[in-house]
C-alpha positions in Angstrom: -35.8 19.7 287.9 -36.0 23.3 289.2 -33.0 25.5 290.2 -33.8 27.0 293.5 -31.9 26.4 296.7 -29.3 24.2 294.7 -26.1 25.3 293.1 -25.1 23.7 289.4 -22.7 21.5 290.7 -25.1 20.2 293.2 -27.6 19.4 290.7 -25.6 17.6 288.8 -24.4 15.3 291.6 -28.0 14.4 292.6 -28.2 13.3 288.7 -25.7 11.2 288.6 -26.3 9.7 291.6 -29.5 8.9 290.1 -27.9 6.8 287.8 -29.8 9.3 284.8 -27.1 10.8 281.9 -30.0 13.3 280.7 -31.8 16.6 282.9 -34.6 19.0 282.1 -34.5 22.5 284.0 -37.7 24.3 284.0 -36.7 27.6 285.4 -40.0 29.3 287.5 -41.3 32.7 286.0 -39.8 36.0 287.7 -35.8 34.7 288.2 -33.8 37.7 287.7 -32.7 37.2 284.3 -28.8 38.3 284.6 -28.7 35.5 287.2 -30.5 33.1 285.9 -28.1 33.3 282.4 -25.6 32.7 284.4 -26.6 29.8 286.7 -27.7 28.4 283.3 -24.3 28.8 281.3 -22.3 27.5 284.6 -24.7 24.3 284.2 -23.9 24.0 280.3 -20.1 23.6 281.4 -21.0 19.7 282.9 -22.9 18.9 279.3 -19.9 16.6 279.2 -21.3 14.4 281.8 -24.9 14.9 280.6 -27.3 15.7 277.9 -29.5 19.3 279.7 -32.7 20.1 278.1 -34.1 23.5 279.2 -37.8 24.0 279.4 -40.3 26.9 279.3 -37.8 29.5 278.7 -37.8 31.0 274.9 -34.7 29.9 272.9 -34.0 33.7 272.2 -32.9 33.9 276.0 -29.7 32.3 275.7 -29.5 32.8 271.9 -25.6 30.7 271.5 -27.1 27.7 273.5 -30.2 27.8 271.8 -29.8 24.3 271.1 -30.0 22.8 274.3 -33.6 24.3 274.6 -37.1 22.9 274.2 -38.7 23.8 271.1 -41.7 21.8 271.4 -45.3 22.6 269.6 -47.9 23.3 272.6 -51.1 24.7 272.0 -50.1 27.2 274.6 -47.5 28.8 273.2 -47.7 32.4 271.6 -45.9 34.8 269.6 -45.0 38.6 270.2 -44.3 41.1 267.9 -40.3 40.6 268.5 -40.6 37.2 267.5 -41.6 38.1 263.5 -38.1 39.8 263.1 -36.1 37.4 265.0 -33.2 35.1 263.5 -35.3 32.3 265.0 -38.6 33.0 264.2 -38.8 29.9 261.3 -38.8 27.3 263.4 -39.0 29.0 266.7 -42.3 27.6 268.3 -43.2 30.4 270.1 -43.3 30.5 274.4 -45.3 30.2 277.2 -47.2 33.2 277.9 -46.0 33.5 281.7 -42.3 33.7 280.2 -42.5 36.6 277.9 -40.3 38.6 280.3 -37.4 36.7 278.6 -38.2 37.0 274.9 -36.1 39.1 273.2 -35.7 39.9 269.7 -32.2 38.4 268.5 -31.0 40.2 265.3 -31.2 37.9 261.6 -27.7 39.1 261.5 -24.4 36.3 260.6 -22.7 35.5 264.2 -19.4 36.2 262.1 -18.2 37.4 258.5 -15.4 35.3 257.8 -12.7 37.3 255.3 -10.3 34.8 253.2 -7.7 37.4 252.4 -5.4 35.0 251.0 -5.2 31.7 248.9 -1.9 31.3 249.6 -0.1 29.2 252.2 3.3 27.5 253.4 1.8 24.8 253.5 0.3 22.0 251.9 -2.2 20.0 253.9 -3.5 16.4 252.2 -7.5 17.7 253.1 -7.3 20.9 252.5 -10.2 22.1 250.7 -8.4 25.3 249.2 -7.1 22.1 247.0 -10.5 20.7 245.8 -10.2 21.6 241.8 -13.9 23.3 242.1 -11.8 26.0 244.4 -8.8 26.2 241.9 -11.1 26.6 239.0 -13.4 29.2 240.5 -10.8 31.2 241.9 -8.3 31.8 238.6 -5.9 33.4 238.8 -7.2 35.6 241.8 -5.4 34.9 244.7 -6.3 37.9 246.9 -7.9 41.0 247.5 -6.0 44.7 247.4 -5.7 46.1 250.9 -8.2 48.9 249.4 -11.0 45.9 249.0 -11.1 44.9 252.1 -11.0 47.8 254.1 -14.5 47.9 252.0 -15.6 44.8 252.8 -14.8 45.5 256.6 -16.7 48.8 256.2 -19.5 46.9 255.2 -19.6 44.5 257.8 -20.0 47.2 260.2 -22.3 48.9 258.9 -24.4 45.5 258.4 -24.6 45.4 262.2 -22.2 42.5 262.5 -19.7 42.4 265.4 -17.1 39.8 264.2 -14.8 39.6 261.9 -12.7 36.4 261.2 -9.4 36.4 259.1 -8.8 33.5 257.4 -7.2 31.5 253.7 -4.7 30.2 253.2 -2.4 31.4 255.5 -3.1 35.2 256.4 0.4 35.9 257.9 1.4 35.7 254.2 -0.2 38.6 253.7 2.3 42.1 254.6 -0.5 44.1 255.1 -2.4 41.8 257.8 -1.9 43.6 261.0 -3.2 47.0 259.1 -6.3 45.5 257.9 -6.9 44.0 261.4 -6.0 47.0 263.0 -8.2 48.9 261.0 -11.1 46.4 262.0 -10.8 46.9 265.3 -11.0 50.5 265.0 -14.1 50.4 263.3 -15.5 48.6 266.3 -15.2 44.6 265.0 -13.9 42.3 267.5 -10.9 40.2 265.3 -11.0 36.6 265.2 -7.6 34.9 263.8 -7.1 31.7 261.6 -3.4 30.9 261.0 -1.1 27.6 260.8 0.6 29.4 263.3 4.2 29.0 262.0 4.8 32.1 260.7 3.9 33.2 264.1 7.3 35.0 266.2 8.5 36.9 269.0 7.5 40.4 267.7 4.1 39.9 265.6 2.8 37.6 268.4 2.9 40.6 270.4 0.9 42.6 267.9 -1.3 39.7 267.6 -2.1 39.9 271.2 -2.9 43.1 271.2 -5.4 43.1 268.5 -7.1 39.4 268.5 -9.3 38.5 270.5 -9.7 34.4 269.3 -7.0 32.3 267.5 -7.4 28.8 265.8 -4.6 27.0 264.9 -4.7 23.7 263.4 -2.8 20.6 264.5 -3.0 17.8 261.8 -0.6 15.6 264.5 0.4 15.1 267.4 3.7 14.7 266.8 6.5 15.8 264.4 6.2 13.3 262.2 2.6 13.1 262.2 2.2 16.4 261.5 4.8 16.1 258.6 2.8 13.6 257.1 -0.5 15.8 256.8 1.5 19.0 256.0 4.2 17.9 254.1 6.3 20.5 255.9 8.5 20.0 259.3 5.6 22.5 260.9 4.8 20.5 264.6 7.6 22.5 267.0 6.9 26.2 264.6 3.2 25.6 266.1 3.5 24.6 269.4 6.3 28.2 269.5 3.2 30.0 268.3 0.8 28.6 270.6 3.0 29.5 273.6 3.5 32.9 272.3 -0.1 33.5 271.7 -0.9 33.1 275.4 -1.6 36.7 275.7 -4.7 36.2 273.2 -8.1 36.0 275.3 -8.7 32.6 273.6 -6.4 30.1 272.0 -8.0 26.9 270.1 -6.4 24.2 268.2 -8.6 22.1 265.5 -7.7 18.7 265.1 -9.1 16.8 261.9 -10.5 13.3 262.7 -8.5 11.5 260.8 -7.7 7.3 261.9 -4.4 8.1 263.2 -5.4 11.0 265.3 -8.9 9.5 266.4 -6.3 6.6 267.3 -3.8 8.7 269.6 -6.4 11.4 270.8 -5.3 11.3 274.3 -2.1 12.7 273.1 -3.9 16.0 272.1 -6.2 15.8 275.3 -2.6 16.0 277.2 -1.2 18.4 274.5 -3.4 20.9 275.5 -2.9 20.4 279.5 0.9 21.2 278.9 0.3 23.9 276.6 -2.2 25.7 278.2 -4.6 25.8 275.3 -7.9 27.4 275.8 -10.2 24.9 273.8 -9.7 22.0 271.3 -12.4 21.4 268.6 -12.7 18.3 265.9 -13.4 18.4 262.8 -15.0 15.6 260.3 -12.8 15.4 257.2 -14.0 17.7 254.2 -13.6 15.3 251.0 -15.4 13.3 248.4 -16.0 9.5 248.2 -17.1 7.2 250.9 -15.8 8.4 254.6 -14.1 6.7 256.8 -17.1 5.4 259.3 -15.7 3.1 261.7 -13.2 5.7 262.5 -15.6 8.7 262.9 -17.8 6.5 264.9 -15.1 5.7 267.3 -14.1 9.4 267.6 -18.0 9.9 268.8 -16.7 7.5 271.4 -13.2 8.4 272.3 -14.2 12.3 272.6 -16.6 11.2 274.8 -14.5 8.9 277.6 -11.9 11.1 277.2 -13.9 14.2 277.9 -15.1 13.1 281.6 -11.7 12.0 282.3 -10.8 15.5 281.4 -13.8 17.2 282.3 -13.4 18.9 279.1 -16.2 20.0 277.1 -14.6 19.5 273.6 -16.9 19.5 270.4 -16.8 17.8 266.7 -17.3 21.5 265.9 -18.4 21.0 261.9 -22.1 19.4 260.6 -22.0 15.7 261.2 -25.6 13.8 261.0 -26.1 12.9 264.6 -27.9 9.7 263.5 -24.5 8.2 262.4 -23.9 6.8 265.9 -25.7 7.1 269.1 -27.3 10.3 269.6 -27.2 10.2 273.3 -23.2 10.2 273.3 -22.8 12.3 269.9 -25.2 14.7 271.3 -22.8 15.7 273.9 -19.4 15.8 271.9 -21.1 17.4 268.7 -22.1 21.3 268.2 -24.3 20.1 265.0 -24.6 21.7 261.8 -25.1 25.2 263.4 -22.2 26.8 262.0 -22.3 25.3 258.8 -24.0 26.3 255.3 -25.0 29.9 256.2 -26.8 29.1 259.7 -25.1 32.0 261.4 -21.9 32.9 259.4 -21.1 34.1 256.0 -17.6 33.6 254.0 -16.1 35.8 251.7 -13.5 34.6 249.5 -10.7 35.8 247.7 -12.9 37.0 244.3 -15.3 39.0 246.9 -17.8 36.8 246.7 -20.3 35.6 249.3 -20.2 31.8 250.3 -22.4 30.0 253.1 -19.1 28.4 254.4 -15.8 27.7 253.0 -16.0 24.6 250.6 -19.5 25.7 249.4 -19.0 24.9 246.0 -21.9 28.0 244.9 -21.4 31.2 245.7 -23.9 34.1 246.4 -22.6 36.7 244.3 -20.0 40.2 245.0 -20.4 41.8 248.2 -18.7 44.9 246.2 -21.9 44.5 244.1 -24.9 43.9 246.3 -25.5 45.0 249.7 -24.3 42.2 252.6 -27.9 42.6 253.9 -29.1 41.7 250.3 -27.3 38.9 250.7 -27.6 38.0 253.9 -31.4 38.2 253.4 -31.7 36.6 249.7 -34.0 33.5 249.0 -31.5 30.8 249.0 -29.4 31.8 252.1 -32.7 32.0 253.2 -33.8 29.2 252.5 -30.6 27.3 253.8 -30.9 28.9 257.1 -34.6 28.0 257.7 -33.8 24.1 256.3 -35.8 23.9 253.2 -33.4 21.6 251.7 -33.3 18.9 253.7 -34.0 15.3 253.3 -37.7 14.7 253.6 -36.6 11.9 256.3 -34.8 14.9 258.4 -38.6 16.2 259.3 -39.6 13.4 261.3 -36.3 13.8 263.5 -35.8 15.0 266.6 -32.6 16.4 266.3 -33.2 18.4 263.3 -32.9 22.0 264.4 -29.0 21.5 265.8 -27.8 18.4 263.2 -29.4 20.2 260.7 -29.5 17.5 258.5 -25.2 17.1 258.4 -23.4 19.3 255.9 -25.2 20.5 252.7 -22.4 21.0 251.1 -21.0 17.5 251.9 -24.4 16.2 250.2 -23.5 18.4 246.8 -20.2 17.4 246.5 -20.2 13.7 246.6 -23.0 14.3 244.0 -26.1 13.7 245.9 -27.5 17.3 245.2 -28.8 19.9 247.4 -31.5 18.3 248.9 -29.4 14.6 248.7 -28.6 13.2 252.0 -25.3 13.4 254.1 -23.1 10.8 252.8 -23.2 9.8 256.3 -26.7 9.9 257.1 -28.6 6.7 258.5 -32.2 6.6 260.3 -33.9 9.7 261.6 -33.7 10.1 265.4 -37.0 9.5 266.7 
């Protein structure tokens, strides 16, 4: 469908009405582009309703929605000399010769550098991957870096070109020297992401948290006291929803609910959590664990996220790698980001030892960023090589959904002990 003479809203009427739960746009050469980003991005918000392909236009023009456009092969496709330095130029398939107004060359830099400052927490959450005895071993006795460290890590990060910085563990409020480190990120220029179990969260650091964060994500493992109790093991439900009322001043505030079968079974009560509390965005997240998961109940999530989504008109995402070819890939297409956060697609981790990490429960790490440049790195054959899917399932190549699922989680594949290359432990039939 073309997007002249008809505003977002209006197009998506005349879809529905049609009966049809998937659009193409194919924009016409010479849109002014500032316009045309944001008619696009104000059409992205109704992907609850329906799956949007868009066509013609390079996938370096809207380079975080990438996903939602055509990659195809054509014959009559080209590439420019931005294209050979892109972050997308490995399976980027070049673009339509009348469109090269809108290629841009998108920087092969991490979206985010993710710090764990801390292995230590006041909590202790039944999933929680800091608990996995891979992450006890590997860590020792190092629970943290000096102050010192990672003001030289966050040097780094600058001068690698990246412009976020995430604080994470553990709990970071443990740490008495948080809001120096993250006040010394922001004057270096780093926007400052936040990851806390917000209930350590109060009256006066909220204010300095407001100040200096841009993005929080606090976890709710209930929806309830005593469902929360049970995941946490500590009376934590009323110290979160304090925080998240006191981090209203923050420009975004998102919760992260795990997918487990009692909260896939009383999800509405989060959807009408977040209406009261004014929270900003909710994202899912499969559970991180070894032996066989919990299929019926992920598969009805797919579902539930879904219905519950339009009613609503909420565009909240299963937010970590889950093989879209476990359920229907029409619905799980519109409740699931994909796998393009995970394993070293666009972020790095750095945990508590210094070391380098494609996410947080990768069980390899990628050596010191006090010894090797985070460009070295960054730019090393096997992030590489993670980033441009060379270890995939040989069925993932036939799929159509490759470049977003991404073939699940790598690391899921590695720890329930089906190797690198092994397939998702919930992986079924390529999408064709």
């Amino acid at each position: 469908m073309a997007l002249a003479g008809i505003s977002p809203e209006g197009l998506i009427e005349q879809v529905l009405a049609m009966g049809k739960e998937f659009v193409e746009i194919e924009p016409e050469p010479g849109l002014e582009q500032e316009q045309l980003k944001r008619v696009l991005l104000e059409l992205l918000e109704y992907e609850y309703l329906i799956d949007i392909k868009i066509k013609k236009l390079p996938l370096c023009f809207l380079e975080n929605c990438f996903d939602h456009f055509d990659n195809s092969p054509s014959k009559d496709k080209v590439k420019s000399l931005k294209c050979f330095n892109c972050r997308f130029n490995s399976y980027c398939n070049g673009f339509f010769p009348e469109m090269e107004d809108y290629v841009k060359e998108v920087p092969d830099l991490p979206k985010e550098v993710i710090i764990e400052v801390t292995d230590k927490c006041n909590l202790k959450c039944n999933y929680c991957f800091n608990r996995f005895e891979y992450k006890i071993k590997e860590r020792g006795t190092r629970k943290e870096l000096s102050s010192e460290e990672i003001k030289e890590l966050l040097s780094k990060i600058k001068e690698f070109g990246v412009g976020y910085v995430r604080f994470s563990g553990g709990e970071p409020l443990l740490r008495q020297d948080l809001f120096e480190l993250m006040t010394y990120a922001k004057k270096l220029g780093l926007r400052v992401w936040l990851n806390t179990n917000g209930t350590l969260v109060n009256k006066q650091n909220s204010k300095k948290i407001c100040e200096i964060v841009e993005n929080v994500l606090i976890p709710l493992n209930g929806f309830d006291r005593e469902s929360e109790m049970a995941v946490t093991n500590v009376d934590s439900f009323e110290a979160k929803l304090k925080a998240i009322g006191l981090l209203q001043g923050v420009g975004v505030v998102r919760c992260g609910i795990v997918l487990t079968k009692s909260n896939v079974e009383n999800m509405e009560r989060f959807y009408t959590l977040a209406q009261n509390l004014k929270i900003t965005h909710l994202e899912f997240y499969r559970p991180i664990k070894r032996g066989k998961e919990d299929l019926p109940t992920l598969q009805k999530a797919v579902l539930v996220i879904d219905r519950l989504n339009k009613k609503y008109k909420k565009n909240y995402k299963i937010a970590n790698a889950i093989p879209f070819c476990f359920s229907d890939p029409k619905v799980i297409r519109r409740v699931a980001i994909g796998g393009i956060y995970d394993d070293g697609a666009s972020r790095m981790v750095i945990d508590t030892n210094g070391r380098a990490k494609p996410n947080y429960y990768w069980r390899w790490n990628f050596g010191s960023c006090f010894e090797k440049p985070l460009w070295g790195i960054w730019h090393s054959k096997r992030f590489q090589e993670l980033r441009n899917l060379v270890y995939l399932p040989k069925e993932c190549n036939t799929c159509s959904m490759v470049f977003v699922c991404r073939g699940g989680s790598r690391a899921l594949a590695i720890l329930n002990g089906n190797g690198l290359q092994g397939r998702d432990p919930l992986m079924r039939e390529p999408i064709t």
